[in-house]
C-alpha positions in Angstrom: 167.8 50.4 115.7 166.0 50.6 112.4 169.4 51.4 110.5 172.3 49.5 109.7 172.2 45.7 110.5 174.5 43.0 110.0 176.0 42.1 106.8 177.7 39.2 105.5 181.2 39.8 106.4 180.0 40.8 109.9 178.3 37.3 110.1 181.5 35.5 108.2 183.8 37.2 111.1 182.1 36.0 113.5 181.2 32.5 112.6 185.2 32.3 112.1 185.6 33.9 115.6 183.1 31.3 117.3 185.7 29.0 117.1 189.5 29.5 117.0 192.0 27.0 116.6 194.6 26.5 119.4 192.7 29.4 121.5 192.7 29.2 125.4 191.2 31.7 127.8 192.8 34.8 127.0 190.9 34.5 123.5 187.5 35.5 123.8 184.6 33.7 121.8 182.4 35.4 119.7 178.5 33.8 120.1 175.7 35.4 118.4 172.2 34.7 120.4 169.1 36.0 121.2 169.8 39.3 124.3 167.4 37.7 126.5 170.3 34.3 126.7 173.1 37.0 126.9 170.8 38.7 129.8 170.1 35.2 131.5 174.0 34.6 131.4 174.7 37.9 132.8 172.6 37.2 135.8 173.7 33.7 136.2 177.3 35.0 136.8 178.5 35.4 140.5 181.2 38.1 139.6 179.9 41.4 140.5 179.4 43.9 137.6 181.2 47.0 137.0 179.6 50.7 138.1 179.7 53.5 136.3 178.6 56.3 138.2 177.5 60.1 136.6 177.6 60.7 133.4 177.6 58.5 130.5 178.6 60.7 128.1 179.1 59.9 124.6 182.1 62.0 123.2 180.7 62.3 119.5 177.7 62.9 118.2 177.2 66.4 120.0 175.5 68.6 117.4 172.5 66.1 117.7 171.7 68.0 120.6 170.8 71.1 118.3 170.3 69.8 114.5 166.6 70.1 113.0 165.2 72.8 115.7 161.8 72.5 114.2 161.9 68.3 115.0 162.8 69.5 118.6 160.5 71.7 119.4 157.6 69.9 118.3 158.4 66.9 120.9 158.9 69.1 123.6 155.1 70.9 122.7 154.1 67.5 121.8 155.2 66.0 125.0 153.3 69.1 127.5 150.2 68.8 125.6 149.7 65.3 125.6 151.0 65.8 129.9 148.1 68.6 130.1 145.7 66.1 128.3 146.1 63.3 130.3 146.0 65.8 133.6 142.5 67.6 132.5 140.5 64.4 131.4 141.4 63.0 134.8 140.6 65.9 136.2 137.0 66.2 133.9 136.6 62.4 135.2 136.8 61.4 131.8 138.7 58.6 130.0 140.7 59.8 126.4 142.8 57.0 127.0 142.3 55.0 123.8 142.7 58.6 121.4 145.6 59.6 123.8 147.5 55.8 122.8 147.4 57.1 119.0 148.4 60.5 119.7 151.4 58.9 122.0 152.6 56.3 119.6 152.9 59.0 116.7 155.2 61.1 119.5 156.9 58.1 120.2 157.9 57.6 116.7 158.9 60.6 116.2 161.8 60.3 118.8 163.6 57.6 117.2 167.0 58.1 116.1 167.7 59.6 113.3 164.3 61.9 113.8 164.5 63.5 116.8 168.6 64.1 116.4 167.9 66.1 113.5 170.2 63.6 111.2 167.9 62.4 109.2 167.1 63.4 105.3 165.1 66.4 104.4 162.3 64.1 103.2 161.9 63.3 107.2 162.6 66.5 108.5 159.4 67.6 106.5 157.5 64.5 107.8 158.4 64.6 111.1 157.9 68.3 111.6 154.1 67.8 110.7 153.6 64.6 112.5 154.9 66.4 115.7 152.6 69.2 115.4 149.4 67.0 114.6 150.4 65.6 117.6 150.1 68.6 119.3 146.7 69.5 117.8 145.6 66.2 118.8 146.7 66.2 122.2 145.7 70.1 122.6 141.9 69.6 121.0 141.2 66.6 123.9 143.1 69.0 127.1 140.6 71.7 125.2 137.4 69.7 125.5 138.3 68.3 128.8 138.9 72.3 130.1 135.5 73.6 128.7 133.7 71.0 130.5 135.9 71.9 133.9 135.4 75.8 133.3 131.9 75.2 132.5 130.9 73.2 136.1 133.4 75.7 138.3 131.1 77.9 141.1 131.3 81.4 139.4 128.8 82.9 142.2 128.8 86.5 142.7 131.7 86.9 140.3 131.5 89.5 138.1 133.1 88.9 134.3 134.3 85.7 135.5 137.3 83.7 134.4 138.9 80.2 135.0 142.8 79.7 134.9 144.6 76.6 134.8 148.0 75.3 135.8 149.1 72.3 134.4 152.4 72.5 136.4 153.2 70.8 139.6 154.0 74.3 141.2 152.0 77.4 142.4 152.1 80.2 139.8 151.7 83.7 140.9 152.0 85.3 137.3 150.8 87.6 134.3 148.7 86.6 131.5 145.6 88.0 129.8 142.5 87.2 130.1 139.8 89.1 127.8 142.8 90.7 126.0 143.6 92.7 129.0 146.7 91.6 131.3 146.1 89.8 135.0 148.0 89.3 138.0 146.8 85.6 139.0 147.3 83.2 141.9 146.9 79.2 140.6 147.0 76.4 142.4 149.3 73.7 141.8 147.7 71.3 139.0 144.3 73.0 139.3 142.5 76.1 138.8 141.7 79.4 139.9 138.8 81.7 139.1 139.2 85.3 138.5 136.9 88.4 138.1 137.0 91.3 135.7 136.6 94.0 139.0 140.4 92.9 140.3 142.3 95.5 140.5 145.4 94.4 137.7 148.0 95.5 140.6 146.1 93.2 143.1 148.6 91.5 146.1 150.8 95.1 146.2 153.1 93.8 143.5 155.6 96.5 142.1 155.1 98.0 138.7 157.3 97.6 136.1 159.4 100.6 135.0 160.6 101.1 131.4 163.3 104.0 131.1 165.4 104.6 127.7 167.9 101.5 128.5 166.2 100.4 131.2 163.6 98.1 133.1 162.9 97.1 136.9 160.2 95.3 138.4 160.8 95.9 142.5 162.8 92.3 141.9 165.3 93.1 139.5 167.0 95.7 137.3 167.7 95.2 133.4 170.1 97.9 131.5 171.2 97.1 127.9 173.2 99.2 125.1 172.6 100.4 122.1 173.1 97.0 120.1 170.6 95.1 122.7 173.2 93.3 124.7 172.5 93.4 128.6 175.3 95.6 130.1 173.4 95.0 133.8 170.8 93.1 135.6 170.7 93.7 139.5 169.0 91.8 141.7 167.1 94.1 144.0 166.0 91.2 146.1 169.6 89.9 146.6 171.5 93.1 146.4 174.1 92.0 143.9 174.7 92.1 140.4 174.0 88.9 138.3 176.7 89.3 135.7 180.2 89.0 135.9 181.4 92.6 136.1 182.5 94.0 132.5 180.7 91.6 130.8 177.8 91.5 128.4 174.8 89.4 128.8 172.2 88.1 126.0 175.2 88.2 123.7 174.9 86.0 120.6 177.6 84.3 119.4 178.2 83.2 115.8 180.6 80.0 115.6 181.9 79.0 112.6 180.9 74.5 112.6 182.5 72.3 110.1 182.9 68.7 111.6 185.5 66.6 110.0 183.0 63.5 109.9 179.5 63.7 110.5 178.2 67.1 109.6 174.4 67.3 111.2 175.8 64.8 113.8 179.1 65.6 115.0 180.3 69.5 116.6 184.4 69.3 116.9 186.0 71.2 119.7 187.8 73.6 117.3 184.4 75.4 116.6 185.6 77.1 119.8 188.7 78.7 118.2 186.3 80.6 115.4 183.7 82.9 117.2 182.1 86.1 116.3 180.1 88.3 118.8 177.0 89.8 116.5 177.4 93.0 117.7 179.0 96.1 116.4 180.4 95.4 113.2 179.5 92.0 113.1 176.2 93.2 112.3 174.7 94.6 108.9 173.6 97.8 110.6 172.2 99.1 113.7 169.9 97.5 116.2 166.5 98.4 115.9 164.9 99.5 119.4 161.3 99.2 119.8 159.2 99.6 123.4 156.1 96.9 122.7 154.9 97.3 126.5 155.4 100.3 128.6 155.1 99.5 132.0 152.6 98.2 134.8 152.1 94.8 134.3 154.6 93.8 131.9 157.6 95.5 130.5 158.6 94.7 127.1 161.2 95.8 124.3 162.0 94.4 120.8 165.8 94.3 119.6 165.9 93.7 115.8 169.6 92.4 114.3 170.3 91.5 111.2 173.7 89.9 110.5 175.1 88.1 107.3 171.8 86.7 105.4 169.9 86.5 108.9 167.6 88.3 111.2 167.3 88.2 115.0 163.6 89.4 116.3 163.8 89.3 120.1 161.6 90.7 122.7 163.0 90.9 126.1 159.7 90.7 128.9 159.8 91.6 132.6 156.1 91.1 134.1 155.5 92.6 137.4 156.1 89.7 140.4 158.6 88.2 138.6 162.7 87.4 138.8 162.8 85.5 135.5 163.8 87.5 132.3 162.0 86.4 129.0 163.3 86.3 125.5 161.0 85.7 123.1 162.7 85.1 120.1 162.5 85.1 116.2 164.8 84.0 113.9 165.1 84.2 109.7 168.1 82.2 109.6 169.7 81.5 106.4 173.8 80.8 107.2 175.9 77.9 105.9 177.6 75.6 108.4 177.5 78.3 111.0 176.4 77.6 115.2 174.6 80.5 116.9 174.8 80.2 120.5 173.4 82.7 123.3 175.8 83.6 126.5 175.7 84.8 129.9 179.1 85.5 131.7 177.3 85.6 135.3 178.8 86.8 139.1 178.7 82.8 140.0 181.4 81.0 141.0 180.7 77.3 141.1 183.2 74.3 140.2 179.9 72.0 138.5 176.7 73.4 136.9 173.8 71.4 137.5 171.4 70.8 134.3 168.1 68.6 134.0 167.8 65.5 132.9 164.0 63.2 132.8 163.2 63.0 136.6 166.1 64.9 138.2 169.5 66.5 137.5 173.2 66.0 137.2 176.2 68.2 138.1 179.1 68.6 135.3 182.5 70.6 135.8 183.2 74.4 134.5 186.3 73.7 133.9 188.4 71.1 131.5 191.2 69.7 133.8 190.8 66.0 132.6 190.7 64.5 129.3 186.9 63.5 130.1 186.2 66.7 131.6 187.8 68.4 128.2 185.5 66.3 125.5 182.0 67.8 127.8 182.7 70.8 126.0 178.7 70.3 124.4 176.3 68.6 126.6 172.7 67.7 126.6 169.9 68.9 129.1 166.2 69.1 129.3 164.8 72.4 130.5 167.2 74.1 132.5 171.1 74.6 133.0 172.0 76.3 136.2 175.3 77.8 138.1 175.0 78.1 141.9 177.8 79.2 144.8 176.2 79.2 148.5 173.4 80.9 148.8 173.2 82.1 145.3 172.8 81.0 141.7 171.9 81.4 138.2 169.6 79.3 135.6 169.7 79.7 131.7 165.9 78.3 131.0 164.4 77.0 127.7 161.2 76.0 125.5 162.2 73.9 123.1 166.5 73.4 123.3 168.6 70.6 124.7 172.2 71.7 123.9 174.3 73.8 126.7 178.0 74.3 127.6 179.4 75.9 131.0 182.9 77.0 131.3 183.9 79.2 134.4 181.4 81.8 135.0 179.7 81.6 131.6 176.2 79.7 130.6 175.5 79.3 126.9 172.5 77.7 125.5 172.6 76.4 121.7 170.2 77.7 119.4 170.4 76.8 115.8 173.2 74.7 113.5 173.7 75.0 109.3 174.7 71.6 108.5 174.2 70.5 105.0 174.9 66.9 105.4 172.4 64.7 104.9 169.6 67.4 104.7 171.3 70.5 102.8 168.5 72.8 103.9 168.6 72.0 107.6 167.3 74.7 109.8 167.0 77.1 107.3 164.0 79.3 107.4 162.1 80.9 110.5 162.1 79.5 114.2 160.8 81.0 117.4 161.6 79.9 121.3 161.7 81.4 124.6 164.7 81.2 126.2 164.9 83.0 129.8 167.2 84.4 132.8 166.5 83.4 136.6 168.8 84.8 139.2 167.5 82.8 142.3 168.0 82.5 145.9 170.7 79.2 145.5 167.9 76.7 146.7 166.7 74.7 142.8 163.1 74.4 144.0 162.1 77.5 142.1 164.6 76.8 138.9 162.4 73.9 138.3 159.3 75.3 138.5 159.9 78.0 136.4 161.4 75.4 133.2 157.9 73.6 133.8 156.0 77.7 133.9 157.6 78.6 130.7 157.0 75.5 128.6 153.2 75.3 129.9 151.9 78.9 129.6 148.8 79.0 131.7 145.0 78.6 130.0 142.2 80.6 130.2 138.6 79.5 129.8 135.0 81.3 130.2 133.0 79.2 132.1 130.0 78.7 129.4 127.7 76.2 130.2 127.9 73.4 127.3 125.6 73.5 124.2 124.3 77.1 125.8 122.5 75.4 128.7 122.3 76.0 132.4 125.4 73.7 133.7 125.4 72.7 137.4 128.5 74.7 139.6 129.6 71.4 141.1 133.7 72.2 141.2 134.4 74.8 143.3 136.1 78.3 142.5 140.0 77.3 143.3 141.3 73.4 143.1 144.3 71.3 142.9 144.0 67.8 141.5 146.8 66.8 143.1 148.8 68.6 146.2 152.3 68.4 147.5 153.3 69.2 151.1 156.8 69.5 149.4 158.3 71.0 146.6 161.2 69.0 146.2 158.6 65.9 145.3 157.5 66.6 142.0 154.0 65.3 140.4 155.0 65.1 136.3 152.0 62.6 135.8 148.4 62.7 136.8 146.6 60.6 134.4 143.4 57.8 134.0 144.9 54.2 134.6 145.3 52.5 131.5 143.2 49.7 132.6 140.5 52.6 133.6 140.7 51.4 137.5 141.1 54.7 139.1 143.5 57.7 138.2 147.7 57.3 138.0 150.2 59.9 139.7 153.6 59.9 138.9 156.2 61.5 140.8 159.6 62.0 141.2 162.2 63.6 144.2 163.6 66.2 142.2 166.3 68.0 144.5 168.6 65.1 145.5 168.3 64.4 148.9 165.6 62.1 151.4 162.3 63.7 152.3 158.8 62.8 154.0 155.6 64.0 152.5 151.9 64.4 152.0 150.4 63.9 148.8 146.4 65.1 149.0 144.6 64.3 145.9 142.1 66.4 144.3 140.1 63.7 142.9 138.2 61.0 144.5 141.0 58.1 146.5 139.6 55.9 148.7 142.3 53.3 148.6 146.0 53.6 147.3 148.8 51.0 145.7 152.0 51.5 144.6 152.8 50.5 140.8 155.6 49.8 138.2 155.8 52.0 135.2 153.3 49.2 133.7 150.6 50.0 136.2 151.0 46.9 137.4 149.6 46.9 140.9 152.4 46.8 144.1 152.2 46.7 147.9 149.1 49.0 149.3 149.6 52.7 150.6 148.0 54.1 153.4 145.1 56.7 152.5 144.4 59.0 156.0 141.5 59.6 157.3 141.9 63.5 155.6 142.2 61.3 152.2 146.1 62.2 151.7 149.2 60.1 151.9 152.4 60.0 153.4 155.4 59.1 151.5 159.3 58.7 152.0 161.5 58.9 149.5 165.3 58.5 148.6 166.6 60.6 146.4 166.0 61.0 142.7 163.2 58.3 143.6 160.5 57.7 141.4 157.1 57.0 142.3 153.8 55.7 140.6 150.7 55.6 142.2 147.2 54.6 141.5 144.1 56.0 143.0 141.1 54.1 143.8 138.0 55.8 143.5 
């Protein structure tokens, strides 16, 4: 804790507390003393300590989850590209480990409190902002270097216009993106690559393609309708054959709260911002919606909605690629409002008593409805990449790029988008932002919600395989690989990186579903020998390596694992 510390009258009090007059047991002692005796104490003590079990929510403090959007979204680039540059050196066989630990510490700063909750100054706004993105150009230009050199040594033979395409997510993607400007229907491996010709048909793997009517888009998976002021009025699951929102509701609807904490104004959001809501549509807007088709079918649907309420603008393009159940909106905002909170909701045809949302290495469930006095205060909470409402069988997931504030409450999922605080940086968030937010109607299991929050934070990349300096390179890598391979998907690789010490390669790993499952974990790079280690690296018990090189693991759940691979 850099801020605050104790001052005299704090020390006074307690030296006069140390030792009170008369006192017997029921007066307790004040001591001050280094935490490691308090610690050593603490263990010492036979008594068994107290539990808390779920969450340990804090009820104040709830608007940190959404002040300074810039600050935020530059950790969560800054952490994926220093994940993708720590995956593609190992996977190069190179070692960026002592560049990496510069590019890591200045992250690291970064999310110290009052940076990354957005209640610092304007002064470190400005600073942080541009220490998080050289982070990112740092991180991106050694994943860069580390690609060519892959792309460069991948068998290309008897492909024609070749291409290489990597994943650096722990999941199989079957997706869209371009490659030489024109759009691609690709199959990647897990953590690997995949090469690609110019003479595929775009189509290729008999996917449906997308439709674009008037008010209207479907993709063989689902169906989108929307009215004239850009709200979704319908999305049908086609696969499912049942509609995804609650019936006469409106889905993609911005909401406009009005957010004036009584104490803390970038930290704190008071429940009464609930009482004052506007929906920007209609005559909450300065004017009509501005309807624009950017892509017209086949491959990719797209459709621009441009809003424009009080001194603001809302640029969004809505995307539905061809293979796909998960809804895009790519957004743009000009946003220039005073002590205002824009959220983004989605009444949905769930009913569930707890939504589920992400946390680092897992998830936790928290009620839709306020019956308790705890249960009442959740009414902002924090997440990672993902919020989701399921009912047997069926369920719904609000993903994001670059957010961490949510509420559920009965049917209805809304992710936080931007704050207007003044207090203590008069100017926070004011100016332009872009994120992705998206839609996922799924099949009830959470395997595929998770994937997709790692797919749309790590869009896939795309490298000619050019020999380096010009020169003949040797194929030695062959046309498809996964560094590392999961026989499940409920055990999630988030790690693959060189050991600090340099002996041999680290995974990380973690049972993300919540429940006990056996495994095999095949790596892609050279493991003759495996041990088990502590998040220091610091070697454990030995793991078996089978004879086909993989290994079996058993896990409880939430369990985290780490790894290292002897070459």
């Amino acid at each position: 804790d850099g801020g605050g510390g104790p001052t005299r009258e704090m020390l006074e009090a307690a030296r006069r507390l140390s030792s009170i007059q008369g006192a017997d047991d029921r007066v307790p002692v004040v001591a001050l003393e280094p935490p490691a005796a308090f610690f050593a104490a603490v263990e010492a003590d036979p008594a068994p300590l107290p539990v808390w079990v779920g969450d340990l929510y804090l009820e104040k403090h709830r608007g940190t989850f959404t002040s300074q959007a810039g600050i935020k979204r530059g950790n969560r680039r800054g952490e994926a590209a220093l994940q993708a540059a720590e995956l593609w050196t190992a996977a190069a066989g190179t070692d960026a480990g002592a560049e990496l630990d510069g590019v890591w510490r200045l992250l690291l700063t970064n999310q110290f409190h009052d940076i990354l909750p957005g209640s610092s100054i304007r002064w470190v706004a400005e600073e942080a902002e541009a220490e998080l993105a050289e982070v990112e150009r740092q991180a991106g230009a050694v994943a860069a270097r580390a690609l060519d050199a892959i792309a460069a040594s991948v068998d290309t033979a008897g492909v024609p216009d070749p291409a290489v395409v990597f994943n650096a997510t722990p999941f199989r993607r079957r997706e869209v993106v371009a490659v030489d400007t024109q759009l691609r229907l690709v199959d990647v491996p897990p953590l690997g690559w995949a090469t690609v010709g110019g003479d595929a048909g775009p189509l290729a793997g008999g996917e449906t393609p997308v439709e674009v009517g008037a008010r209207w888009m479907a993709n063989g998976h689902l169906r989108l309708e929307w009215d004239a002021d850009g709200r979704l009025t319908r999305v049908f699951d086609l696969d499912h054959d049942r509609e995804v929102l609650a019936g006469g509701a409106s889905g993609n609807l911005f909401q406009l709260h009005e957010d004036r904490p009584r104490d803390y104004d970038a930290w704190d959001v008071d429940r009464d911002y609930l009482d004052h809501v506007t929906d920007l549509a209609g005559d909450a807007l300065t004017g009509p919606v501005n309807i624009e088709f950017v892509e017209a079918g086949g491959l990719r649907g797209a459709v621009r909605f441009r809003r424009s309420f009080g001194a603001s603008v809302i640029d969004q393009t809505m995307v539905l690629d061809a293979g796909s159940r998960r809804v895009d909106f790519v957004t743009d905002v000009d946003w220039h409002e005073d002590h205002k909170f824009l959220k983004v909701a989605f009444p949905v045809a769930v009913h569930a008593a707890d939504a589920r949302f992400e946390i680092q290495f897992g998830h936790l469930a928290r009620p839709t409805h306020a019956n308790t006095a705890f249960e009442q205060a959740r009414f902002e909470v924090c997440a990672q990449r993902w919020a989701d409402l399921s009912e047997a069988g069926y369920g719904v997931a609000l993903l994001n790029d670059s957010k961490y504030g949510y509420d559920a409450r009965g049917h209805t999922l809304r992710l936080s988008l931007l704050r207007a605080p003044t207090a203590p940086d008069p100017l926070c968030d004011r100016g332009r932002h872009r994120f992705t937010y998206a839609l996922l109607p799924h099949d009830g299991d959470l395997a595929p919600v998770i994937a997709a929050g790692y797919a749309l934070g790590a869009p896939l990349a795309v490298r000619a395989p050019r020999p380096a300096d010009g020169a003949a390179g040797a194929a030695t890598r062959p046309p498809e690989h996964a560094v590392m391979a999961v026989s499940d998907p409920g055990f999630v690789v988030e790690t693959v990186k060189v050991a600090d010490d340099g002996r041999g390669v680290i995974v990380r790993g973690y049972e993300a579903l919540g429940g006990r499952r056996r495994f095999r974990l095949r790596p892609g790079v050279p493991c003759t020998g495996a041990v088990r280690t502590d998040l220091l690296e610091r070697d454990g018990e030995p793991v078996e390596v089978d004879e086909g090189r993989g290994i079996t693991l058993t896990v409880r759940p939430f369990e985290l694992v780490t790894l290292r691979l002897l070459p």
